[in-house]
PDB file of N, CA, C and O in Angstrom, chain B, residues numbered from 101:
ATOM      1  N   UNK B 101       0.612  -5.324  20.351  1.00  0.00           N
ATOM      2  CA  UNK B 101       0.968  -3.922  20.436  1.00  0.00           C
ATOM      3  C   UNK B 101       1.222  -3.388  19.019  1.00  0.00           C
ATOM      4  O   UNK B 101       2.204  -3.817  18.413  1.00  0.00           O
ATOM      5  N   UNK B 102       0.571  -2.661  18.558  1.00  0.00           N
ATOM      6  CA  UNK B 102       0.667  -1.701  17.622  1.00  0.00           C
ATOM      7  C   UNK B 102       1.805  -1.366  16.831  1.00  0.00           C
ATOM      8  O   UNK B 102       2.031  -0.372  17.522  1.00  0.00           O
ATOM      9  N   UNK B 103       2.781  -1.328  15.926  1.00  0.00           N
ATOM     10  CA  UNK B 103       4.052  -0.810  15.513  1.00  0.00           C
ATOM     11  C   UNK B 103       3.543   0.954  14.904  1.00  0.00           C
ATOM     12  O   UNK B 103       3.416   1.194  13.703  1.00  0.00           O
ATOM     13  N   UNK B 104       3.356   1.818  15.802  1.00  0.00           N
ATOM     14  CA  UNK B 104       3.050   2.894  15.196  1.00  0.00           C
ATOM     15  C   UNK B 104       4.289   3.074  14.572  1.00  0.00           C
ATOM     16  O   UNK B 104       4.140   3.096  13.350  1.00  0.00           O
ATOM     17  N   UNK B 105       5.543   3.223  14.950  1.00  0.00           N
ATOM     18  CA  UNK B 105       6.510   3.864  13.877  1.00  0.00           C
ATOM     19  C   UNK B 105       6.335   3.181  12.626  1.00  0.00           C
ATOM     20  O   UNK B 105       6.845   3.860  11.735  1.00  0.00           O
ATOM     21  N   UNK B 106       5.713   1.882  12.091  1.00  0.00           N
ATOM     22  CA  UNK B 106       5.987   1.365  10.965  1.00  0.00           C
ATOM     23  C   UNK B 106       4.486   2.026  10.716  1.00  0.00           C
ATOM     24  O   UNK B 106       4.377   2.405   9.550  1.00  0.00           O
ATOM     25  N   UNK B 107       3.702   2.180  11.247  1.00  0.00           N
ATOM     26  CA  UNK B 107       2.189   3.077  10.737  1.00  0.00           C
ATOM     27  C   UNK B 107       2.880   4.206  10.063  1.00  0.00           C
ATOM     28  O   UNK B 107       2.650   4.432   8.875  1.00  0.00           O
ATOM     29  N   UNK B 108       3.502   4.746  10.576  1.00  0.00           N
ATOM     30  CA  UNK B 108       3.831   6.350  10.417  1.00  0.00           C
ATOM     31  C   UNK B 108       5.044   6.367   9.090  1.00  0.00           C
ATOM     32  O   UNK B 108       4.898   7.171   8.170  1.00  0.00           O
ATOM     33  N   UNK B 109       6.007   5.582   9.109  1.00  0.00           N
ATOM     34  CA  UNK B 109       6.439   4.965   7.991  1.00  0.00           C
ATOM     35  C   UNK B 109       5.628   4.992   6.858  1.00  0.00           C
ATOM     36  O   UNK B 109       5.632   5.939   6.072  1.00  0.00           O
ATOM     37  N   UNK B 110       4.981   4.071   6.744  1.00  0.00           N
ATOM     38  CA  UNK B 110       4.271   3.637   5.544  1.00  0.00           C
ATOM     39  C   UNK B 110       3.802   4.401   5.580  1.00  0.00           C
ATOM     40  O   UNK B 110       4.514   5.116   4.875  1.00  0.00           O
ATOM     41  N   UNK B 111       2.477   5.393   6.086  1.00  0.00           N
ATOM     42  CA  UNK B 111       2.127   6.952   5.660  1.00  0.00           C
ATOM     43  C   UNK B 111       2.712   8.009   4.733  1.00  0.00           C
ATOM     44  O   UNK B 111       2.220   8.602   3.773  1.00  0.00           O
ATOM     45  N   UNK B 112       4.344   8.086   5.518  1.00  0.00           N
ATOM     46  CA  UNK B 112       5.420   8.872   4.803  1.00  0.00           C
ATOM     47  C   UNK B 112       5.470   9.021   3.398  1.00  0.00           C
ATOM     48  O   UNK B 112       5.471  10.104   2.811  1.00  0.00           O
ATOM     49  N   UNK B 113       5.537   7.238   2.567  1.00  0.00           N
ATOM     50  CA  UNK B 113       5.172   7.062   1.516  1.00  0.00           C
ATOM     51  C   UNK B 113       3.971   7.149   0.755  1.00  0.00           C
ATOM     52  O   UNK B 113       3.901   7.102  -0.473  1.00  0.00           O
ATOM     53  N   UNK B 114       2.938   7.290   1.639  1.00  0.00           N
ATOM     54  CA  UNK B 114       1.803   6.919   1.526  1.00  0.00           C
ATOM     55  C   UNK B 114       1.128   5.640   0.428  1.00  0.00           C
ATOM     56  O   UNK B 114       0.384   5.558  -0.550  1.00  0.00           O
ATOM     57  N   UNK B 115       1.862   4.847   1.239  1.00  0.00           N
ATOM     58  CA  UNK B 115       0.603   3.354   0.568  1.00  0.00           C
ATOM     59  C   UNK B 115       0.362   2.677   1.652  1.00  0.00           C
ATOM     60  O   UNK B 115       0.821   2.597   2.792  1.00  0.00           O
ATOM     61  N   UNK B 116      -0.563   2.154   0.955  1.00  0.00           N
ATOM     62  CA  UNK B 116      -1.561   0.973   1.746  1.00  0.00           C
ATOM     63  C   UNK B 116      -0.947   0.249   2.159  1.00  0.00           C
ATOM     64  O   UNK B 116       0.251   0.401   1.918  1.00  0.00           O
ATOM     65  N   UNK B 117      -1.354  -0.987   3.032  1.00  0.00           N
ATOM     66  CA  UNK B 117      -1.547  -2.076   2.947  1.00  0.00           C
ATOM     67  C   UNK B 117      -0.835  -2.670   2.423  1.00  0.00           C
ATOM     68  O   UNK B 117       0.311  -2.998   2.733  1.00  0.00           O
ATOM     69  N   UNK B 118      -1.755  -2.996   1.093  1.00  0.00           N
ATOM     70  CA  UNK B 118      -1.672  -3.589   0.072  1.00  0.00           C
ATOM     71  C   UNK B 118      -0.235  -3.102  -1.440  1.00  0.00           C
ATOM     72  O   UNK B 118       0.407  -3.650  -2.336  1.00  0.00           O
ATOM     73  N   UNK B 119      -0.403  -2.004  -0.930  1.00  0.00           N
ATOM     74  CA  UNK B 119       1.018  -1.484  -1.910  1.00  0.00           C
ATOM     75  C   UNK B 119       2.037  -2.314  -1.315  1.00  0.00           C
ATOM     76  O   UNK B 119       2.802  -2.944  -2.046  1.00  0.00           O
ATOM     77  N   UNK B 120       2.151  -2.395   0.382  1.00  0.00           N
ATOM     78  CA  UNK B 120       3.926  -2.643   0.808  1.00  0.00           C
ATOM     79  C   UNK B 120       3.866  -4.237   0.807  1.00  0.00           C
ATOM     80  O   UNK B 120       4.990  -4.737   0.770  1.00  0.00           O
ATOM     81  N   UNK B 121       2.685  -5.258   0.844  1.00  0.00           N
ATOM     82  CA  UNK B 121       2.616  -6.118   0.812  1.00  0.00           C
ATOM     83  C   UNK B 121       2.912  -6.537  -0.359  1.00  0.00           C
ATOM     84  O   UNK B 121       3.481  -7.614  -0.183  1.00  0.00           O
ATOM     85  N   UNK B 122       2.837  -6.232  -1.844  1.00  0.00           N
ATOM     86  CA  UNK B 122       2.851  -6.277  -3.233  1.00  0.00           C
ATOM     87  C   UNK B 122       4.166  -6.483  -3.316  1.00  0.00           C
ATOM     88  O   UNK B 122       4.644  -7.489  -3.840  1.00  0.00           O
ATOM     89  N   UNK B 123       5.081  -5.224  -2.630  1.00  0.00           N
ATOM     90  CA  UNK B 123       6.260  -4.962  -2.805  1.00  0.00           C
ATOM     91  C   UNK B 123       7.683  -6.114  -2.351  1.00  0.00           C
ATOM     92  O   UNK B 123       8.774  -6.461  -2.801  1.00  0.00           O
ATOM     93  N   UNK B 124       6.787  -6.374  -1.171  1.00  0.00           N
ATOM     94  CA  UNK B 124       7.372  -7.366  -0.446  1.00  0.00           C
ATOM     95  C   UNK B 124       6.675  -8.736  -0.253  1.00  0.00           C
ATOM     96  O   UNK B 124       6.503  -9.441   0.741  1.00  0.00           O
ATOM     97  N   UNK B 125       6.345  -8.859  -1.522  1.00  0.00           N
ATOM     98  CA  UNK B 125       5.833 -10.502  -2.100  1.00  0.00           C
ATOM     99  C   UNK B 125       5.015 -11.403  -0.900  1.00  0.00           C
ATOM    100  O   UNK B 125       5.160 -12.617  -0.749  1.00  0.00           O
ATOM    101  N   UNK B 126       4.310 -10.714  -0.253  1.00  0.00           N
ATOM    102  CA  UNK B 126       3.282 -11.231   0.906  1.00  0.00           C
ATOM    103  C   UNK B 126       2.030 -10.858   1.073  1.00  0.00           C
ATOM    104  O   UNK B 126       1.934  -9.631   1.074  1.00  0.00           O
ATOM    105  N   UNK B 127       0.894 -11.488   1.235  1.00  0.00           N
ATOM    106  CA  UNK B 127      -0.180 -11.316   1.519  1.00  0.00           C
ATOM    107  C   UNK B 127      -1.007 -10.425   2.083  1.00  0.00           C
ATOM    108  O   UNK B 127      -1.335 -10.897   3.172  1.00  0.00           O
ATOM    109  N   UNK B 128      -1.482  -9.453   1.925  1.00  0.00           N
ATOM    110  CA  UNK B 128      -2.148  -7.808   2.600  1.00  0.00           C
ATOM    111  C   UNK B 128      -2.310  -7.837   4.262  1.00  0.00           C
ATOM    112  O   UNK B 128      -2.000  -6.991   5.101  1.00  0.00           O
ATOM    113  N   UNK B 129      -3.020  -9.364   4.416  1.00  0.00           N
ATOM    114  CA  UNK B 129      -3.586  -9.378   5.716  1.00  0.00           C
ATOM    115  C   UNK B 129      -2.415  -9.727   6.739  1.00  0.00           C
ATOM    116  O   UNK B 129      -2.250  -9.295   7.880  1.00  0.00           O
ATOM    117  N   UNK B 130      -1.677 -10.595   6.036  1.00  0.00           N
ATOM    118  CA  UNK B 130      -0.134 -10.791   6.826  1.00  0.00           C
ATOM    119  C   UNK B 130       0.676  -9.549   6.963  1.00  0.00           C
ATOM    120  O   UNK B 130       1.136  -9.443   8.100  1.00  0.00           O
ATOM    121  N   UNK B 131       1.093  -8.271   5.904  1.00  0.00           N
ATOM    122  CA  UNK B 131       1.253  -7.340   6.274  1.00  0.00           C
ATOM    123  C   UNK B 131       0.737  -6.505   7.202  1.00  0.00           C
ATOM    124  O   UNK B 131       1.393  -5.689   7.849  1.00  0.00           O
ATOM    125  N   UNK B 132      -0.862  -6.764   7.312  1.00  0.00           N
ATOM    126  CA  UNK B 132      -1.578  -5.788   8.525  1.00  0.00           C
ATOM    127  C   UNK B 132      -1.272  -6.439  10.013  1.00  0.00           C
ATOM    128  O   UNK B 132      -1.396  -5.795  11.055  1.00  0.00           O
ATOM    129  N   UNK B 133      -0.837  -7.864   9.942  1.00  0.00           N
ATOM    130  CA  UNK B 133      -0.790  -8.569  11.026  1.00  0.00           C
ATOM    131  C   UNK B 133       0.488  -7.983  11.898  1.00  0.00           C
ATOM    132  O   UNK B 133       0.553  -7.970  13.128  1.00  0.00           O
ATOM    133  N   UNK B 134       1.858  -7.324  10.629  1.00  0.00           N
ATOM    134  CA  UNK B 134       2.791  -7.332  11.330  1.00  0.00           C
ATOM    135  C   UNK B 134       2.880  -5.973  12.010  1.00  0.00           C
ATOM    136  O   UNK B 134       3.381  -5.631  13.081  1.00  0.00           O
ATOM    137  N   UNK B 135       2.113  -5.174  10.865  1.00  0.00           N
ATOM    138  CA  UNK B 135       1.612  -4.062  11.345  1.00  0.00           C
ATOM    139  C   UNK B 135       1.212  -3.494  12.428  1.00  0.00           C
ATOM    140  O   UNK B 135       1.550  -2.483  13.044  1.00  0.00           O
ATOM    141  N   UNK B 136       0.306  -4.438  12.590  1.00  0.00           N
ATOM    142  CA  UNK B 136      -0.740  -4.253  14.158  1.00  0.00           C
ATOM    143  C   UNK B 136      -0.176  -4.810  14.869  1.00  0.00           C
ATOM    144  O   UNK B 136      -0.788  -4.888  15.934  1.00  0.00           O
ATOM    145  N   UNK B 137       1.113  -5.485  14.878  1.00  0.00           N
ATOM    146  CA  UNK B 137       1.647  -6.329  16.571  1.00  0.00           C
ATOM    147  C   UNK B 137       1.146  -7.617  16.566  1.00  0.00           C
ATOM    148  O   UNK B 137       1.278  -8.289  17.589  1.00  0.00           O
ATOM    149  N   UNK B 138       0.522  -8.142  15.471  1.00  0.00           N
ATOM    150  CA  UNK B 138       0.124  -9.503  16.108  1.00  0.00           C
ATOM    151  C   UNK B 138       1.233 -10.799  15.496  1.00  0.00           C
ATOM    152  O   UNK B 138       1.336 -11.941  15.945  1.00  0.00           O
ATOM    153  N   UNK B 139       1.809 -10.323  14.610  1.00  0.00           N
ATOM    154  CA  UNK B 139       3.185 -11.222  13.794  1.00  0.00           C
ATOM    155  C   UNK B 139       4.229 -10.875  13.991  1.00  0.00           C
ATOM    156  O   UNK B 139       4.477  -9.800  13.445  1.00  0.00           O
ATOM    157  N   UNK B 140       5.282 -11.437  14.735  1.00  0.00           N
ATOM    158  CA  UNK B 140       6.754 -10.601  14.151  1.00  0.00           C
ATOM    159  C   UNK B 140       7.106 -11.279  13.175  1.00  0.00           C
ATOM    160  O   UNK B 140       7.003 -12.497  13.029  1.00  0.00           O
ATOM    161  N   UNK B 141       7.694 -10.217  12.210  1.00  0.00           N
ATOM    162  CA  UNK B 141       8.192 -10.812  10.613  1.00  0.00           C
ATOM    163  C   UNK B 141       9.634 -11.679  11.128  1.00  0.00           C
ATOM    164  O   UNK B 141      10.324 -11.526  12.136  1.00  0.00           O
ATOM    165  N   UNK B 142       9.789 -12.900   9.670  1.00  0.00           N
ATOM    166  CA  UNK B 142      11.267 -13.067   9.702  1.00  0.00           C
ATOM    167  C   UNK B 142      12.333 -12.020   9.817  1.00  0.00           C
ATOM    168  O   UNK B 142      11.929 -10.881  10.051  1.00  0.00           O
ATOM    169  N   UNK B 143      13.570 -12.198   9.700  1.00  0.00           N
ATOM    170  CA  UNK B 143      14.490 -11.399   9.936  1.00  0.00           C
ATOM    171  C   UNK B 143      14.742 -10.637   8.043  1.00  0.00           C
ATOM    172  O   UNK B 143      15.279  -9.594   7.669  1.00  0.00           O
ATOM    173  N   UNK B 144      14.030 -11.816   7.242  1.00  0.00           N
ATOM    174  CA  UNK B 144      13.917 -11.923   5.679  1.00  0.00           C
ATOM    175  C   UNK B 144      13.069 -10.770   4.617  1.00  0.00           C
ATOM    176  O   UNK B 144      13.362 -10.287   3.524  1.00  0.00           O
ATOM    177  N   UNK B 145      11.581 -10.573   5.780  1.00  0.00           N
ATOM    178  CA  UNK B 145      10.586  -9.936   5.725  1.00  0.00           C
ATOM    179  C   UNK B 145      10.922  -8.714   5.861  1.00  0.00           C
ATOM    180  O   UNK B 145      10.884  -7.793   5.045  1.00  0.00           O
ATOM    181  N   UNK B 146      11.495  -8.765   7.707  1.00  0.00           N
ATOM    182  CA  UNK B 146      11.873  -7.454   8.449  1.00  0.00           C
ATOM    183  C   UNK B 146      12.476  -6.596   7.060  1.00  0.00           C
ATOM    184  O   UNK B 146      11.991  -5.541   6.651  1.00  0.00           O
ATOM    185  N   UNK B 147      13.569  -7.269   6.488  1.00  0.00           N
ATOM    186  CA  UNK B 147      14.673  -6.555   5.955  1.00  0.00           C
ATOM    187  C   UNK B 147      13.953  -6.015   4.786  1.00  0.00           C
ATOM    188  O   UNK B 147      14.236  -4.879   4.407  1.00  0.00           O
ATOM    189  N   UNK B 148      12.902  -6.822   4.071  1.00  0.00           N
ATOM    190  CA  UNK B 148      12.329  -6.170   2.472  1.00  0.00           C
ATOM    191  C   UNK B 148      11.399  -4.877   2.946  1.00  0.00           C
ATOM    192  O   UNK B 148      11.396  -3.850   2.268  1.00  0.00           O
ATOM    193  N   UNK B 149      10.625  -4.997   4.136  1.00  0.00           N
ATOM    194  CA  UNK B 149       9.933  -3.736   4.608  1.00  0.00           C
ATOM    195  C   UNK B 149      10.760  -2.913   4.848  1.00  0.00           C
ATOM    196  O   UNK B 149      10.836  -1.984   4.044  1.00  0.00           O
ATOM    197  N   UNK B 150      11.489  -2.919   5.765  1.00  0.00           N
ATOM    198  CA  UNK B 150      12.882  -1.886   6.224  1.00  0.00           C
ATOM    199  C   UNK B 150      13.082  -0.933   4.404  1.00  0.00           C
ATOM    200  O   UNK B 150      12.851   0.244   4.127  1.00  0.00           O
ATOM    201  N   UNK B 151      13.447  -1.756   3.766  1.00  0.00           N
ATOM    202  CA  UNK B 151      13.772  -1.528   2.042  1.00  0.00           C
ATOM    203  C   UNK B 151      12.821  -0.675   1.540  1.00  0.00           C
ATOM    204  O   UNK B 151      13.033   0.461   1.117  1.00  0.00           O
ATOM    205  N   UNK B 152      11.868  -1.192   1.591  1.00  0.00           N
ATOM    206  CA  UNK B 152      10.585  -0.410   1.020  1.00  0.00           C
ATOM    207  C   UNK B 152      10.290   0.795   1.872  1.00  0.00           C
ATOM    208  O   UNK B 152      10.299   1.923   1.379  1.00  0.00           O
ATOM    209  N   UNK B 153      10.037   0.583   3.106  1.00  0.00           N
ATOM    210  CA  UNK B 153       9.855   2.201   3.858  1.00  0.00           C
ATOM    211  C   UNK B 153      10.869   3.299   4.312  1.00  0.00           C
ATOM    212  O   UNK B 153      10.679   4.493   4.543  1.00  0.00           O
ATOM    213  N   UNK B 154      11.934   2.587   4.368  1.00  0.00           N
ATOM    214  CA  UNK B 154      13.486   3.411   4.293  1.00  0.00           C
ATOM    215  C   UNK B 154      13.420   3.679   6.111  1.00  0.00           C
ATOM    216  O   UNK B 154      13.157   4.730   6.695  1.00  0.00           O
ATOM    217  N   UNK B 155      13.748   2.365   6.683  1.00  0.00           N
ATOM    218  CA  UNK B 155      13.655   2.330   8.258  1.00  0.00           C
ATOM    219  C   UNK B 155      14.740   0.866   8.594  1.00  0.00           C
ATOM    220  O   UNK B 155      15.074  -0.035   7.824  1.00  0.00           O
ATOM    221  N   UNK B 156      15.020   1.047   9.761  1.00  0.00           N
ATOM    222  CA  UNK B 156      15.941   0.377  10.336  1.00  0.00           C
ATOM    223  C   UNK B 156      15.164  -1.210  10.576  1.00  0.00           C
ATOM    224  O   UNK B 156      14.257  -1.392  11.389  1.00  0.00           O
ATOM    225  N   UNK B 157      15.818  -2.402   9.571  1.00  0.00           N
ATOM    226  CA  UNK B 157      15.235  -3.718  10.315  1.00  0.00           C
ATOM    227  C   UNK B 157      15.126  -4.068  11.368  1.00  0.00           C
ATOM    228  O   UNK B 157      14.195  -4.691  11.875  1.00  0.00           O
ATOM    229  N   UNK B 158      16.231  -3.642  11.891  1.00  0.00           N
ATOM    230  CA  UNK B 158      16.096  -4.120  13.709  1.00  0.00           C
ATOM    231  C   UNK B 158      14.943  -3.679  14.637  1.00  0.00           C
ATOM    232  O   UNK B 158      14.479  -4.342  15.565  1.00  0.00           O
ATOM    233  N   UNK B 159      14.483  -2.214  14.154  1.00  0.00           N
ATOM    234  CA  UNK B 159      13.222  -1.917  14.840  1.00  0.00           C
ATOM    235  C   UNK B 159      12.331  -3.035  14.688  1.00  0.00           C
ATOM    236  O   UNK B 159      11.356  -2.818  15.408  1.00  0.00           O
ATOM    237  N   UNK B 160      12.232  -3.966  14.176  1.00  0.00           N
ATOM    238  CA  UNK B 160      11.057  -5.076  14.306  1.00  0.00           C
ATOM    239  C   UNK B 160      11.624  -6.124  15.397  1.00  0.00           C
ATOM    240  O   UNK B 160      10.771  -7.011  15.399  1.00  0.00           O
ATOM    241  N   UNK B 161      12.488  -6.426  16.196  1.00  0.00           N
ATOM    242  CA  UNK B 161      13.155  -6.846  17.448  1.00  0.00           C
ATOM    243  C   UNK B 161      13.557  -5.930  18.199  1.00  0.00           C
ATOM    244  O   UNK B 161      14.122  -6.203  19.259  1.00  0.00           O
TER     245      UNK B 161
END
């Protein structure tokens, strides 16, 4: 299932991919994974994205 709010997030800022993955010291395609619903991040991960897009960690549980 899809995480549109974290789609719509990262839009806000507008970067890629590859910008929030940079940011948060992980791999582009692993970012798109968590993106698209197919990974849930650590609780470690959750928290550096949360950081970078200015959104609540817990939305990823």
């Amino acid at each position: 299932m899809q995480r549109i709010w974290l789609l719509n997030a990262r839009k806000r800022k507008n970067f890629t991919h590859a910008d929030v993955a940079k940011r948060i010291n992980v791999k582009r395609q692993y970012y798109g994974m968590i993106e698209n619903g197919k990974r849930t991040p650590s609780v470690n991960i959750a928290k550096k994205i949360a950081d970078v897009l200015d959104v609540d960690w817990t939305l990823f549980f």
